[in-house]
Backbone as CSV, one residue per row, in Angstrom:
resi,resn,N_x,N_y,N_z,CA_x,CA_y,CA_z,C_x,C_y,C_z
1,UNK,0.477,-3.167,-13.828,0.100,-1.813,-13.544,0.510,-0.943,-14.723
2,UNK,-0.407,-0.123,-15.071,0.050,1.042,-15.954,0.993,2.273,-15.770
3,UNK,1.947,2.451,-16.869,3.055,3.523,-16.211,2.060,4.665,-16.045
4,UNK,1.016,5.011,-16.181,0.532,6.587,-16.101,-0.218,6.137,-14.269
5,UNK,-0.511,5.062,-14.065,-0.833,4.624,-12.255,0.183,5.337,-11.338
6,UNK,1.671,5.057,-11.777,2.687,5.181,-11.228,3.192,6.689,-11.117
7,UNK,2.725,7.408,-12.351,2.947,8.511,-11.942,1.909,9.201,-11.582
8,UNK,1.007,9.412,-11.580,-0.616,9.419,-11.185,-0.211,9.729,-9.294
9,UNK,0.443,8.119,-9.135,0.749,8.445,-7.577,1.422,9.369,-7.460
10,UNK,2.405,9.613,-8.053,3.643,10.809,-7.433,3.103,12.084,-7.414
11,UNK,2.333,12.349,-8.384,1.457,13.460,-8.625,0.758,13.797,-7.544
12,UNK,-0.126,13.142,-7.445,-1.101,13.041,-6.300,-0.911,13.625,-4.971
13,UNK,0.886,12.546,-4.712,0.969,12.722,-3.562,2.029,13.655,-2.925
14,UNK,2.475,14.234,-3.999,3.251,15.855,-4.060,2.142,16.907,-3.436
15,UNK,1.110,16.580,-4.652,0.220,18.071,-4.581,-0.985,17.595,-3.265
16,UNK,-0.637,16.647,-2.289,-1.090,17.129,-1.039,-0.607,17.767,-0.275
17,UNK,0.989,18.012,-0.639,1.789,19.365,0.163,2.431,18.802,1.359
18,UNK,2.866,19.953,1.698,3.229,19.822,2.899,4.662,19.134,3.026
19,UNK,5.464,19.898,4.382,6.631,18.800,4.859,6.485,17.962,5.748
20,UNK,5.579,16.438,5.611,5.068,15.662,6.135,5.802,14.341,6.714
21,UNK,7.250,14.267,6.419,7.677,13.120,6.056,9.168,13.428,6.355
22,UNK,9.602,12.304,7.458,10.759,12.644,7.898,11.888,12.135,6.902
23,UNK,12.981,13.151,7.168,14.186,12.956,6.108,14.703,11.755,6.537
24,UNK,15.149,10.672,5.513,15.546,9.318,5.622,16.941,9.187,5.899
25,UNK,17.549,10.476,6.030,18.918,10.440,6.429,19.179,10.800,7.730
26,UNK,20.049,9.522,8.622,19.968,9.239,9.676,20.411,10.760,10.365
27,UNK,21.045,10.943,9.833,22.053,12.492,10.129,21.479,13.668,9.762
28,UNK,20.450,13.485,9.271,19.179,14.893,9.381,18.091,14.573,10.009
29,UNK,18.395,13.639,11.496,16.939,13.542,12.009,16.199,14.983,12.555
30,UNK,15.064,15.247,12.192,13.972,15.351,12.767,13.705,16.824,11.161
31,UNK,14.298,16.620,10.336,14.143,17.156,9.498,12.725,16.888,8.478
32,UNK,12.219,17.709,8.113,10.878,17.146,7.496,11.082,17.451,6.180
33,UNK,10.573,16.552,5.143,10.717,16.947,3.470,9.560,17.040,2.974
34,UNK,9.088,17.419,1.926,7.935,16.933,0.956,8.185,15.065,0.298
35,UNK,7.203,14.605,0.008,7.452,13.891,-0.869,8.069,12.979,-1.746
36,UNK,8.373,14.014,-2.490,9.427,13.615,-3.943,10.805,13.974,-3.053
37,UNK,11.321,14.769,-2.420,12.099,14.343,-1.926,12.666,13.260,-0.909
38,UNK,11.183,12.832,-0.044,11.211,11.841,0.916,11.854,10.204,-0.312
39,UNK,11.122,10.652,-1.676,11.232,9.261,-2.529,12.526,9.137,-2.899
40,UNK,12.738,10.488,-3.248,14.100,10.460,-4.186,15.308,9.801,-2.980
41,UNK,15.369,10.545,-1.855,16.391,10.056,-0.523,16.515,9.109,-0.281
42,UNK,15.142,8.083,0.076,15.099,7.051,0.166,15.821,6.396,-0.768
43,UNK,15.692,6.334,-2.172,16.157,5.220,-2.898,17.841,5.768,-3.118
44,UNK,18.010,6.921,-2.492,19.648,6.900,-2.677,20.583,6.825,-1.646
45,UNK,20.299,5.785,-1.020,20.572,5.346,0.147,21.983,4.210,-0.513
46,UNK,22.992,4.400,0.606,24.099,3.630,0.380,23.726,2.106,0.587
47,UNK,24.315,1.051,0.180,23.849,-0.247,0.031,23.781,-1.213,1.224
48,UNK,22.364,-1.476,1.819,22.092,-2.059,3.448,21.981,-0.656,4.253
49,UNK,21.801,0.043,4.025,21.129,1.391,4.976,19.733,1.390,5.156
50,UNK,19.414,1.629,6.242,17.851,1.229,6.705,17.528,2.743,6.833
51,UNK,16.142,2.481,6.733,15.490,4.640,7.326,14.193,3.877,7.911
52,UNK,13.555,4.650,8.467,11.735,4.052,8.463,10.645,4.833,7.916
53,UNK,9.699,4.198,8.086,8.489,5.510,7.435,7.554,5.459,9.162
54,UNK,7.428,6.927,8.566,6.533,7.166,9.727,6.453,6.540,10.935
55,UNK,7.826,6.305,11.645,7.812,5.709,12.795,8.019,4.371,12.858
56,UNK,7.940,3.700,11.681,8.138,1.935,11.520,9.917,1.688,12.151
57,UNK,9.713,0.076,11.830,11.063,-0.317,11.947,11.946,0.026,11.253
58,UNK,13.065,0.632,11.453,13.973,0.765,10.590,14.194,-0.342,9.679
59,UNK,14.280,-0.044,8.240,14.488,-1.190,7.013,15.167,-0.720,6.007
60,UNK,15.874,-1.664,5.092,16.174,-1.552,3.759,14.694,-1.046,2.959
61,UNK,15.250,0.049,1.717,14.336,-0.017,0.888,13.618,-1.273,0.168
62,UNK,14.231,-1.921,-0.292,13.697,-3.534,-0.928,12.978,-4.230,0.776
63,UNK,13.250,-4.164,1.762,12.364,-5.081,2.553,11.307,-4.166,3.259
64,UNK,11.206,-2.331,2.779,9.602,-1.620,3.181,9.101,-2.091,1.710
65,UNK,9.439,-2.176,0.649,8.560,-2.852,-0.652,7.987,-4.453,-0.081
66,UNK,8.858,-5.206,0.462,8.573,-6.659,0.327,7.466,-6.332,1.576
67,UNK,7.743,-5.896,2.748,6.590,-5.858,3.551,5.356,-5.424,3.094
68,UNK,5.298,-4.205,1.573,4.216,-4.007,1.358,3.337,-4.684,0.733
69,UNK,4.169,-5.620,0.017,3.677,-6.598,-1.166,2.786,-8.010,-0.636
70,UNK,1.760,-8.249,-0.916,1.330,-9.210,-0.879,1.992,-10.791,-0.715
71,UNK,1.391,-11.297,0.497,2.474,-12.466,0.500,1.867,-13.825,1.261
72,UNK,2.248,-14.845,1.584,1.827,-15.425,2.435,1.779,-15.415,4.199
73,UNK,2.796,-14.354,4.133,3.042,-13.436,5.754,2.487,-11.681,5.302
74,UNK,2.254,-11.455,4.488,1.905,-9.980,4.877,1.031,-9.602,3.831
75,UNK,-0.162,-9.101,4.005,-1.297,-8.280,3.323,-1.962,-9.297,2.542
76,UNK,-2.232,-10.768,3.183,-2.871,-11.520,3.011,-3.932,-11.977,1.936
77,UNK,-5.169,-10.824,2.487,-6.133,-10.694,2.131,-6.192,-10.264,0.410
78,UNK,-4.967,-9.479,0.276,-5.043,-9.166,-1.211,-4.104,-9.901,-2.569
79,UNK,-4.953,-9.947,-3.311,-4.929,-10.355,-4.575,-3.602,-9.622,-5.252
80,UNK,-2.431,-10.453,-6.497,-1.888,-9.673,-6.800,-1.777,-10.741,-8.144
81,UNK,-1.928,-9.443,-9.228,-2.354,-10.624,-10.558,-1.217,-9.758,-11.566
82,UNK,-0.530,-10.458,-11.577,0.409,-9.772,-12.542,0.720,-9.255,-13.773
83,UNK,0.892,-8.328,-14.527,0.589,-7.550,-15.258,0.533,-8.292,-16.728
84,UNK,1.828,-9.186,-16.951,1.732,-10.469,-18.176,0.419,-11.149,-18.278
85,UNK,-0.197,-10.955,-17.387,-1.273,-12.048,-17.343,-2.487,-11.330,-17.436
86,UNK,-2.459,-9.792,-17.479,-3.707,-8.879,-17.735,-3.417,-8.271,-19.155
87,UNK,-2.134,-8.217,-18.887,-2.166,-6.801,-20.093,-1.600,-7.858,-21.381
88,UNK,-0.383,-8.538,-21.397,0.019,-8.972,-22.724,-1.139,-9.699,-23.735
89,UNK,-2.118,-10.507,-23.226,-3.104,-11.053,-24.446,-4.203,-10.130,-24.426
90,UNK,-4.524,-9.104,-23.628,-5.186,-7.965,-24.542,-4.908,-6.990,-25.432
91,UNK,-3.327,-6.730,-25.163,-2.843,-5.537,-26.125,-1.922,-6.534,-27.390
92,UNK,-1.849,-7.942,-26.941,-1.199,-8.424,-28.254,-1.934,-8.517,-29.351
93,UNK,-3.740,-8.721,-28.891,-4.358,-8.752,-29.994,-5.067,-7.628,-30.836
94,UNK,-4.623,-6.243,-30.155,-5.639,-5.191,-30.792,-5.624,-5.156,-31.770
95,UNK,-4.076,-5.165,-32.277,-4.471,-5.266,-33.887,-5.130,-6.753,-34.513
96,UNK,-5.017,-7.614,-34.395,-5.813,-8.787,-34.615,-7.243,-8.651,-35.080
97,UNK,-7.422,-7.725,-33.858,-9.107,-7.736,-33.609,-9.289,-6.677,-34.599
98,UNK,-8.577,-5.248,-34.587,-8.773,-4.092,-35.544,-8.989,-4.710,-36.845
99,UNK,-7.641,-5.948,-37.332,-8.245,-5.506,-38.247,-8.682,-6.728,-39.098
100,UNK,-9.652,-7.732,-37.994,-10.538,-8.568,-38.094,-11.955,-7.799,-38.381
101,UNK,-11.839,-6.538,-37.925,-12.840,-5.770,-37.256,-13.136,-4.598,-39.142
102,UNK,-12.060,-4.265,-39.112,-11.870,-3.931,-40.429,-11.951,-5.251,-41.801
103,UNK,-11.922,-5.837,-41.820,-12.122,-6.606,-42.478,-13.930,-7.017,-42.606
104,UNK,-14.812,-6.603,-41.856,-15.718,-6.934,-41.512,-16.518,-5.850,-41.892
105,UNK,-15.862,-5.063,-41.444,-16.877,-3.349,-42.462,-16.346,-2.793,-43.585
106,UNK,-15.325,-3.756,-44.251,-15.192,-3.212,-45.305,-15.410,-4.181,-46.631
């Protein structure tokens, strides 16, 4: 994935607004945040502290990622092709090709 994907999302999903998203701290239930704060809370969570999203099971941050991730138990259907294997032999060769490419018109 590309770092500008990653922030692309955060962007995105700030500027739909709103306090949509319950605070992940057990001790501010029913508190609502935006966003970037729902993200930021989440990941500063003391070590084995569970929160949920939107009503799910309470979980560790690393096991709402692993549930999201493609697997042989969860989200089946999709493909996950890893980034070494897309991106490193196209961007190792640009210059190769540039200046194969240059070499050729000049």
């Amino acid at each position: 994935m590309e770092w500008q994907v990653v922030t692309d999302f955060f962007v995105k999903m700030q500027a739909k607004g709103g306090t949509n998203y319950d605070h992940p701290d057990p001790g501010q239930a029913g508190t609502k945040v935006d966003f970037c704060t729902y993200w930021i809370e989440s990941w500063s969570l003391e070590p084995g502290q569970e929160f949920a999203v939107n009503g799910s099971v309470p979980m560790t941050t690393w096991s709402h990622l692993a549930g999201a991730y493609p697997s042989k138990v969860n989200n089946k259907a999709e493909m996950v092709r890893l980034q070494d294997n897309i991106n490193t032999p196209a961007k190792a060769n640009v210059s190769t090709i540039r200046a194969d490419l240059l070499g050729v018109l000049y």
